[in-house]
PDB file of N, CA, C and O in Angstrom:
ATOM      1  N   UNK A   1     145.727  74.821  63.054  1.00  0.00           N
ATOM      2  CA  UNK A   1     145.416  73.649  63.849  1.00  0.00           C
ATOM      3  C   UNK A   1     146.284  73.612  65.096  1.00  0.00           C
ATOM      4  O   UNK A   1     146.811  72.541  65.398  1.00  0.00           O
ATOM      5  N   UNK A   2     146.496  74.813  65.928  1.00  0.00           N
ATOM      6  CA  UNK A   2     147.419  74.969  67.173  1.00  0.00           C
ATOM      7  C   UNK A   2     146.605  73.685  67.935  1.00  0.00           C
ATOM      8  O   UNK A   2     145.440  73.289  67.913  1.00  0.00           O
ATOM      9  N   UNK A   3     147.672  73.310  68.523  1.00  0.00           N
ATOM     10  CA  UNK A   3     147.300  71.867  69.833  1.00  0.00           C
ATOM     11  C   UNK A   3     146.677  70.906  69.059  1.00  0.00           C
ATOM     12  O   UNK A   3     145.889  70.244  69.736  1.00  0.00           O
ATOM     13  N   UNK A   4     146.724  70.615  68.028  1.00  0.00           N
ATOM     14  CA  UNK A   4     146.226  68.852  67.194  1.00  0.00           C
ATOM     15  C   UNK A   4     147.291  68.071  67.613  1.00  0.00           C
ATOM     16  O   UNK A   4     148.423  68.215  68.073  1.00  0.00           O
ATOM     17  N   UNK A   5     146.476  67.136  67.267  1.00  0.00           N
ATOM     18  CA  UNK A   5     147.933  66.149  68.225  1.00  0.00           C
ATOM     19  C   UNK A   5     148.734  65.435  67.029  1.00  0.00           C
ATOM     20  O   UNK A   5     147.920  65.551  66.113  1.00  0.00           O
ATOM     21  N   UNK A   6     149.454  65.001  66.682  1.00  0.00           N
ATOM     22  CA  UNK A   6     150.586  64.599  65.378  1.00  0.00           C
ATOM     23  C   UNK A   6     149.634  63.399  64.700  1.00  0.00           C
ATOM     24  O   UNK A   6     148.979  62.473  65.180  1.00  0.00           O
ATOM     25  N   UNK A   7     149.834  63.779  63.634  1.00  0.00           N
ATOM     26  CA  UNK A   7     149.098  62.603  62.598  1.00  0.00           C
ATOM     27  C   UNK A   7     149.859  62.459  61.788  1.00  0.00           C
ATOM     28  O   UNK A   7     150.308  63.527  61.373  1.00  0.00           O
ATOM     29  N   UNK A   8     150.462  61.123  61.080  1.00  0.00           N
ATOM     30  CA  UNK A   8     150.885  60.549  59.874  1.00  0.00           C
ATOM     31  C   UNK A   8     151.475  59.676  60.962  1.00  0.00           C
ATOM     32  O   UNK A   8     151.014  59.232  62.014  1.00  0.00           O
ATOM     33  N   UNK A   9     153.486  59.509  59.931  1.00  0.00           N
ATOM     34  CA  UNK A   9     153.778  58.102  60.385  1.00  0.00           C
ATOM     35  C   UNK A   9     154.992  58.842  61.383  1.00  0.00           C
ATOM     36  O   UNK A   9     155.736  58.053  61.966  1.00  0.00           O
ATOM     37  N   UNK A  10     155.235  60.423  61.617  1.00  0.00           N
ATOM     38  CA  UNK A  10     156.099  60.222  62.515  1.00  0.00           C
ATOM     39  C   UNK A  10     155.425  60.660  64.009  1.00  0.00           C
ATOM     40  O   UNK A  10     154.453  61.412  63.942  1.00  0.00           O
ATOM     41  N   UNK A  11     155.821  60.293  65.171  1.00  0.00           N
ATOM     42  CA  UNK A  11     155.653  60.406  66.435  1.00  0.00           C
ATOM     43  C   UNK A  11     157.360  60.693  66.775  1.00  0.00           C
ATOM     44  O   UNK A  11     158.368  60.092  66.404  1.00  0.00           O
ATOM     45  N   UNK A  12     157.142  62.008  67.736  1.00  0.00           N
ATOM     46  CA  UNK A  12     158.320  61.958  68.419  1.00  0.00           C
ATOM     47  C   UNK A  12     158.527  61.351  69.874  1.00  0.00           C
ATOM     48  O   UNK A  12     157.498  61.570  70.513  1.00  0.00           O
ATOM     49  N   UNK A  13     159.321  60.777  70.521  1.00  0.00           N
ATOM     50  CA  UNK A  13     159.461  60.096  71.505  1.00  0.00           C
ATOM     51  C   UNK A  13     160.200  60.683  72.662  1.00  0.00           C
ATOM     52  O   UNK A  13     161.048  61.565  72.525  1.00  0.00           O
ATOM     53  N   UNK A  14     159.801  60.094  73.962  1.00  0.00           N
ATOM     54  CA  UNK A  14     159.899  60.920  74.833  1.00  0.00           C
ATOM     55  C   UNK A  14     161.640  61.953  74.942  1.00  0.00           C
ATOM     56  O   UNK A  14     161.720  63.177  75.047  1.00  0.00           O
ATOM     57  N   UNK A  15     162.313  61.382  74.901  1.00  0.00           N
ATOM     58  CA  UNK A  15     163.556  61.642  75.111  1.00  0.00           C
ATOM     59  C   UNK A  15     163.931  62.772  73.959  1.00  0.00           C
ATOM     60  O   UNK A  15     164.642  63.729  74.265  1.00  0.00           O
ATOM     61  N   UNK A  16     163.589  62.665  73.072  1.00  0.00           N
ATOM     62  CA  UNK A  16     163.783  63.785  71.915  1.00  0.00           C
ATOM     63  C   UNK A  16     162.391  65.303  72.701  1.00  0.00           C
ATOM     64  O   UNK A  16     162.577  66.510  72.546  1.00  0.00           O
ATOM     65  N   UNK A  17     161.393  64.798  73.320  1.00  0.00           N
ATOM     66  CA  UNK A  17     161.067  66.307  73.787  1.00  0.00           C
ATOM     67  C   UNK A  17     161.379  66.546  74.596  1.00  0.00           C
ATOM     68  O   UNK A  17     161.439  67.721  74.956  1.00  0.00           O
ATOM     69  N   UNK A  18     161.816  65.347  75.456  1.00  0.00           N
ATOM     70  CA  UNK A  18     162.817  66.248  76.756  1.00  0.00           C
ATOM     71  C   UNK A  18     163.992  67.229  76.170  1.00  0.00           C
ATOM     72  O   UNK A  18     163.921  68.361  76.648  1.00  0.00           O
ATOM     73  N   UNK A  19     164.750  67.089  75.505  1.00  0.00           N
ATOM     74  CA  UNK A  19     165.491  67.243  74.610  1.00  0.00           C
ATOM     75  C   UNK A  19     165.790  68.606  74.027  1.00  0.00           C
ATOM     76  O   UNK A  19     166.707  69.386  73.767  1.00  0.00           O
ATOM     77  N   UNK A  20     164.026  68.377  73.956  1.00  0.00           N
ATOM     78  CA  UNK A  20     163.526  70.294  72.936  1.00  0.00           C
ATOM     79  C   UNK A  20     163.515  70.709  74.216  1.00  0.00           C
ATOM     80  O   UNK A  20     164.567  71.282  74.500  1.00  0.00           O
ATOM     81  N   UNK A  21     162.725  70.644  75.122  1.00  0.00           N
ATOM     82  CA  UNK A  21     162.407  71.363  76.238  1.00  0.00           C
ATOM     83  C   UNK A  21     163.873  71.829  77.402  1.00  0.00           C
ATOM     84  O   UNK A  21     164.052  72.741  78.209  1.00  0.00           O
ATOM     85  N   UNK A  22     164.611  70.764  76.977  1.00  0.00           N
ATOM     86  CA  UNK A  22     166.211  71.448  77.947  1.00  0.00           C
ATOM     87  C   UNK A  22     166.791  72.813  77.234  1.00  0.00           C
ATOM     88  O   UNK A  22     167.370  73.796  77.697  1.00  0.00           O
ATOM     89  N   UNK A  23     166.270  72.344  75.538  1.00  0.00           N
ATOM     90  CA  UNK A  23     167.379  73.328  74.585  1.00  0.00           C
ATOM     91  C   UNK A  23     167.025  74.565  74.837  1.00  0.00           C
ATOM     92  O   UNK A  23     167.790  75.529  74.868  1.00  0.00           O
ATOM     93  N   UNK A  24     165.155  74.580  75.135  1.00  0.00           N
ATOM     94  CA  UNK A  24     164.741  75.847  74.815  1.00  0.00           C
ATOM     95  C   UNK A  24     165.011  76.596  76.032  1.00  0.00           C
ATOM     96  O   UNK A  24     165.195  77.811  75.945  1.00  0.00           O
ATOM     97  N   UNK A  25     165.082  75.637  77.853  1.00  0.00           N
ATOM     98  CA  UNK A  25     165.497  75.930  78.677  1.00  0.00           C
ATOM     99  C   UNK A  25     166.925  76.742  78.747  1.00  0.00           C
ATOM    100  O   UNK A  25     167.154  77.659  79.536  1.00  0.00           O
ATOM    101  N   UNK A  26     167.761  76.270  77.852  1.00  0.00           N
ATOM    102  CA  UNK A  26     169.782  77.016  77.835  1.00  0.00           C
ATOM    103  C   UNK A  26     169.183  77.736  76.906  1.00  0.00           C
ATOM    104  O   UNK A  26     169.859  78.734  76.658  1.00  0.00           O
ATOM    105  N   UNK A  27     168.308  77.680  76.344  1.00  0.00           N
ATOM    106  CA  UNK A  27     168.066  79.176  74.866  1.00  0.00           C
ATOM    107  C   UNK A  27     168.194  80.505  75.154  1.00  0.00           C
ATOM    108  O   UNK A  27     167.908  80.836  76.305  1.00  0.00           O
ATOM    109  N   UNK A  28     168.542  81.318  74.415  1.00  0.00           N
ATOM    110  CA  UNK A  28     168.309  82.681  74.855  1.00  0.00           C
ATOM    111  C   UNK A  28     167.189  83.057  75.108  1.00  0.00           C
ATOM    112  O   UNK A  28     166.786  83.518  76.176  1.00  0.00           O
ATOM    113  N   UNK A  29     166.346  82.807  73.695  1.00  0.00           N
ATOM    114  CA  UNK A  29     164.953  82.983  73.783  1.00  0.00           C
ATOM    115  C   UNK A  29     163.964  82.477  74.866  1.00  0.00           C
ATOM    116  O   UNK A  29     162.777  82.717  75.083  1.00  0.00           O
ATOM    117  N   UNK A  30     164.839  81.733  75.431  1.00  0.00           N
ATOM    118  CA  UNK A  30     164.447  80.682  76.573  1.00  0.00           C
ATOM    119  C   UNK A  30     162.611  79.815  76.210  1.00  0.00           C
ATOM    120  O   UNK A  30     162.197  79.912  75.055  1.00  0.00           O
ATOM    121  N   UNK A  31     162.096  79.378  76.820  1.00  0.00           N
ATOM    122  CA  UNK A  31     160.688  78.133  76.672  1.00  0.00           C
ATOM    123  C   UNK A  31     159.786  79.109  76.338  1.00  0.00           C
ATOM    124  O   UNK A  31     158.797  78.655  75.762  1.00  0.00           O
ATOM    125  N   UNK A  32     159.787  80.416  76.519  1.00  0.00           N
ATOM    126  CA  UNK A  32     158.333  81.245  76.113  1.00  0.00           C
ATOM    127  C   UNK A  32     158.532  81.290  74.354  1.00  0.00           C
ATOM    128  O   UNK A  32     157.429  81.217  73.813  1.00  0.00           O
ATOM    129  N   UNK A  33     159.260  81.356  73.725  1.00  0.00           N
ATOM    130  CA  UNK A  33     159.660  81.288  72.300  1.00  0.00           C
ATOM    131  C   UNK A  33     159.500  79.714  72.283  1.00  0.00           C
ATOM    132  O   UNK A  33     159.017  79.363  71.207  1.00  0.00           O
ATOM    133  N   UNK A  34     159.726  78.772  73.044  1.00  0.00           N
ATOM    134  CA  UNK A  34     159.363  77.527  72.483  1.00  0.00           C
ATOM    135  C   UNK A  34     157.653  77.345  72.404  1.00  0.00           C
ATOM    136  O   UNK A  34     157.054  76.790  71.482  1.00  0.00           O
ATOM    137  N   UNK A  35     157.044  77.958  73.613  1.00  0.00           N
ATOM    138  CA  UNK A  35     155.360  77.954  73.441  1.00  0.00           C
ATOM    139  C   UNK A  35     155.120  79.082  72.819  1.00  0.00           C
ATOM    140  O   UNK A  35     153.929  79.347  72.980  1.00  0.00           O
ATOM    141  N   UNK A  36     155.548  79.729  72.308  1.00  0.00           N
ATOM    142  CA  UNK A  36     154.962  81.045  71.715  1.00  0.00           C
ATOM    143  C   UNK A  36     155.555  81.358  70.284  1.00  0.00           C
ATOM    144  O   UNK A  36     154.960  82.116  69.518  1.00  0.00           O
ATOM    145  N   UNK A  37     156.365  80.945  70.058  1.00  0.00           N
ATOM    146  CA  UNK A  37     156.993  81.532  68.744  1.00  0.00           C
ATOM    147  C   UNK A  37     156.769  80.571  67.783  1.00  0.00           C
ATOM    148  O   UNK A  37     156.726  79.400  68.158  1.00  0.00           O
ATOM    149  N   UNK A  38     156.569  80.919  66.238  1.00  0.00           N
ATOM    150  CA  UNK A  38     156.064  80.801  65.267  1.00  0.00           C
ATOM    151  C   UNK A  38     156.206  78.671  65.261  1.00  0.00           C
ATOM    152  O   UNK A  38     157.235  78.209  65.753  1.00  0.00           O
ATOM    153  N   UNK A  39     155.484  77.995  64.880  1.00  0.00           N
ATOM    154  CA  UNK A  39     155.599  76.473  64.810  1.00  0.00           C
ATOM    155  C   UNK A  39     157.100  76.644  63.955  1.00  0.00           C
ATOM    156  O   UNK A  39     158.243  76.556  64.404  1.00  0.00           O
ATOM    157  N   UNK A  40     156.712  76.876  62.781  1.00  0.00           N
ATOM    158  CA  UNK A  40     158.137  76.795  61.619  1.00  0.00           C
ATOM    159  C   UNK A  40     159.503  77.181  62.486  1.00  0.00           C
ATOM    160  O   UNK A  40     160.481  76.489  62.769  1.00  0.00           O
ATOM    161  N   UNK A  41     159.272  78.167  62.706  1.00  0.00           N
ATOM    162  CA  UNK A  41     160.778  79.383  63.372  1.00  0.00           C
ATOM    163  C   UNK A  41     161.142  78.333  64.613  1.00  0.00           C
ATOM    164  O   UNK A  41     162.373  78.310  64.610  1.00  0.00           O
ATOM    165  N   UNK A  42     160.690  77.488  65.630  1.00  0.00           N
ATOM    166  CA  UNK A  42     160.799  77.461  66.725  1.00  0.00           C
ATOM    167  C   UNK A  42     161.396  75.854  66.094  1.00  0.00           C
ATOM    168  O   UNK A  42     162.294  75.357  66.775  1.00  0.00           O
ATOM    169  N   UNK A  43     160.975  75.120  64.953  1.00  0.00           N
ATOM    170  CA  UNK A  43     161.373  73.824  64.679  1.00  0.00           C
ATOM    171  C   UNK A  43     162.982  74.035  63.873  1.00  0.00           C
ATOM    172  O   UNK A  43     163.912  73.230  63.916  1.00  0.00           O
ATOM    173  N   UNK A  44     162.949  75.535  63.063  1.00  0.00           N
ATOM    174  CA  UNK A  44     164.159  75.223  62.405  1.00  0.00           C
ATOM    175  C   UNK A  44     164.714  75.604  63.204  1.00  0.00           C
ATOM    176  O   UNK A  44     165.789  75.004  63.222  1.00  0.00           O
ATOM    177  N   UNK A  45     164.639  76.561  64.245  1.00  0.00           N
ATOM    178  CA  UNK A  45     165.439  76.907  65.401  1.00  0.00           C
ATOM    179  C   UNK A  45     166.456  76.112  66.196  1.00  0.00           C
ATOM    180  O   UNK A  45     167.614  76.364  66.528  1.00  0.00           O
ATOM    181  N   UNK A  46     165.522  74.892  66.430  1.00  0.00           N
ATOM    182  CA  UNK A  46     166.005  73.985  67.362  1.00  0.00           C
ATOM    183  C   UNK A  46     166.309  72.647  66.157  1.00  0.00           C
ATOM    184  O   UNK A  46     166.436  71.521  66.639  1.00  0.00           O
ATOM    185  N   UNK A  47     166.371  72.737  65.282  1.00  0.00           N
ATOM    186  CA  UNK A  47     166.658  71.652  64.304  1.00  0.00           C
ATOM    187  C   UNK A  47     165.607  70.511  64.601  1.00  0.00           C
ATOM    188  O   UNK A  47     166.176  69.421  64.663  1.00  0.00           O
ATOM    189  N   UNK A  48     164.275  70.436  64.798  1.00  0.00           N
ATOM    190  CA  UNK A  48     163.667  69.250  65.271  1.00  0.00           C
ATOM    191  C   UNK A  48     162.487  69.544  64.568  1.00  0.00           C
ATOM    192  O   UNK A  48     162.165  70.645  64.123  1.00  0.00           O
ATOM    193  N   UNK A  49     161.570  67.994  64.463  1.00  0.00           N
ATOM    194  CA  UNK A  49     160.585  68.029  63.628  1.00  0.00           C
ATOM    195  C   UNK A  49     159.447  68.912  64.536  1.00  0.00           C
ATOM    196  O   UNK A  49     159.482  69.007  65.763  1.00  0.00           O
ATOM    197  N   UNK A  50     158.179  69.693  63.423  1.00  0.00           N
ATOM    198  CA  UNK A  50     157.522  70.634  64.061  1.00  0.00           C
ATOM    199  C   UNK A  50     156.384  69.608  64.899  1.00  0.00           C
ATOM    200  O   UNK A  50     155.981  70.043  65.978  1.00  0.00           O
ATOM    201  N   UNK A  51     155.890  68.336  64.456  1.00  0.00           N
ATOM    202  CA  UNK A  51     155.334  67.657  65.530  1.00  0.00           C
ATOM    203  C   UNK A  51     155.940  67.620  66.859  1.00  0.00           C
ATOM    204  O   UNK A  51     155.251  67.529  67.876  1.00  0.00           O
ATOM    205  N   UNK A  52     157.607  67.710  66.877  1.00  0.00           N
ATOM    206  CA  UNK A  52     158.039  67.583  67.944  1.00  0.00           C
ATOM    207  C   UNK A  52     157.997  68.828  69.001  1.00  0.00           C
ATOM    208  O   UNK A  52     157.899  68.635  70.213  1.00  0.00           O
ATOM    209  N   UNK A  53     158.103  70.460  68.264  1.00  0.00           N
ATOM    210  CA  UNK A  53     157.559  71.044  68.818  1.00  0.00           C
ATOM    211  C   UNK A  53     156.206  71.137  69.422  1.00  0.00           C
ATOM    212  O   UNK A  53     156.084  71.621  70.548  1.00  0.00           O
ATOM    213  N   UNK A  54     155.064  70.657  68.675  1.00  0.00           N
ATOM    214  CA  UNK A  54     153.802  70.658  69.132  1.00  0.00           C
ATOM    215  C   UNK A  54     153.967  69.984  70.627  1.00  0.00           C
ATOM    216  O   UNK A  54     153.665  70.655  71.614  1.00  0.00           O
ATOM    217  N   UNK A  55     154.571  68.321  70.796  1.00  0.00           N
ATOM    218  CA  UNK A  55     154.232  67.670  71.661  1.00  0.00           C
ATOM    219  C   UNK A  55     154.720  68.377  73.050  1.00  0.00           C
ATOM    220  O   UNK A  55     154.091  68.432  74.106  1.00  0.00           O
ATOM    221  N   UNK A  56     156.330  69.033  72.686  1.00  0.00           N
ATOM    222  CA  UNK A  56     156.840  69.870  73.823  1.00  0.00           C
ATOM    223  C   UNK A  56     155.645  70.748  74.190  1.00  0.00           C
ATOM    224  O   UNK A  56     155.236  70.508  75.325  1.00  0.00           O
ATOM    225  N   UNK A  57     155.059  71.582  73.619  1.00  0.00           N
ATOM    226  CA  UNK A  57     154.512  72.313  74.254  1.00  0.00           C
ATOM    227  C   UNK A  57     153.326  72.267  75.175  1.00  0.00           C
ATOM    228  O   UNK A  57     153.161  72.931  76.198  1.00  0.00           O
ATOM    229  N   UNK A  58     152.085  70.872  74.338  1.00  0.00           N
ATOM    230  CA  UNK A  58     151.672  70.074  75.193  1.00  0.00           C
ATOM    231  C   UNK A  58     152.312  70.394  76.370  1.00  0.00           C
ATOM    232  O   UNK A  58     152.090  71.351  77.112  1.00  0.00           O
ATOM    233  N   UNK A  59     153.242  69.385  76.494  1.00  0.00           N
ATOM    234  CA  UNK A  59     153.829  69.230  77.739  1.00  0.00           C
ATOM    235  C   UNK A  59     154.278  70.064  78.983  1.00  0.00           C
ATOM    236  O   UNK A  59     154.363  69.849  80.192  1.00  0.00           O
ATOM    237  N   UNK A  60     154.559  71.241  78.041  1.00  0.00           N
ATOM    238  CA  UNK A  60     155.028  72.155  78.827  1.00  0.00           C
ATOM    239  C   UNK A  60     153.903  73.089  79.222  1.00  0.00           C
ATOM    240  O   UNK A  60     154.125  74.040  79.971  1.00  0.00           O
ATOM    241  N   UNK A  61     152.333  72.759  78.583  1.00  0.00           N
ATOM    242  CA  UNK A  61     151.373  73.455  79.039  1.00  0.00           C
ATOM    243  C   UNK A  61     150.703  72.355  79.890  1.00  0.00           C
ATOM    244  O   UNK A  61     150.523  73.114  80.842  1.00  0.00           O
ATOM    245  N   UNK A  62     150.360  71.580  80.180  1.00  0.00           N
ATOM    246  CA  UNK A  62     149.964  70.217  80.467  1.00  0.00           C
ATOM    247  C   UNK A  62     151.000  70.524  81.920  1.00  0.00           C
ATOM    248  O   UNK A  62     150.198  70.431  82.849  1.00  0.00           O
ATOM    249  N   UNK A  63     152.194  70.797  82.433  1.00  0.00           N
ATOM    250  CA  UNK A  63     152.639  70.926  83.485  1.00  0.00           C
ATOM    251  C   UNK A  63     152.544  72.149  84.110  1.00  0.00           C
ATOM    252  O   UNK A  63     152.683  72.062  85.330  1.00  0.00           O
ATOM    253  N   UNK A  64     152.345  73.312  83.667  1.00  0.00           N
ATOM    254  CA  UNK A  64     152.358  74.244  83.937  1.00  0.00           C
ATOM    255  C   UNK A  64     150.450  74.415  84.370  1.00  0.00           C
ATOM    256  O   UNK A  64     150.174  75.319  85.158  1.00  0.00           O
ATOM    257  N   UNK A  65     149.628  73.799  83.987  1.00  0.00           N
ATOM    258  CA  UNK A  65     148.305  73.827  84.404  1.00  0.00           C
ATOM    259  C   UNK A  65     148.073  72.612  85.703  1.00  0.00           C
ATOM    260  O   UNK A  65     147.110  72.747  86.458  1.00  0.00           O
ATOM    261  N   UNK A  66     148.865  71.650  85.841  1.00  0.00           N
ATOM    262  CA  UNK A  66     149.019  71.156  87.082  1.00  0.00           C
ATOM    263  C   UNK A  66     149.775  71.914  88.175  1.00  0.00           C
ATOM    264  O   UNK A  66     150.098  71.277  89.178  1.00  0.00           O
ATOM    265  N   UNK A  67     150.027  72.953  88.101  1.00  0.00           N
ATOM    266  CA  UNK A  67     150.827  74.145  89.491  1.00  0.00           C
ATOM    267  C   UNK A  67     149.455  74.533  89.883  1.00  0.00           C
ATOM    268  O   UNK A  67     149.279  75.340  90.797  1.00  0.00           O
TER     269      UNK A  67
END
């Protein structure tokens, strides 16, 4: 279900994906491992829930298609 958008009772909020998206920015692996690498691997990676990865990436595809 790549790109579903989060269902149940958690939602992550803005400041926690800014958050993911700085970490993966100082990462080694740097943001292509945050949009590309495994949902699981990329959440325990960064210690954050895997909805929260989903929404980063949204985001980070969602800006990258407005260039």
């Amino acid at each position: 279900m790549d790109g579903a958008a989060p269902s149940g009772s958690y939602t992550p909020g803005d400041l926690e994906v800014e958050a993911l998206i700085l970490a993966a920015t100082n990462h080694p692996l740097g943001t292509q491992f945050l949009i590309g690498g495994c949902l699981g691997t990329v959440a325990i990676t960064f210690h954050v829930h895997s909805f929260t990865v989903e929404a980063a990436r949204r985001r980070l595809c969602a800006h990258t298609e407005g260039h």
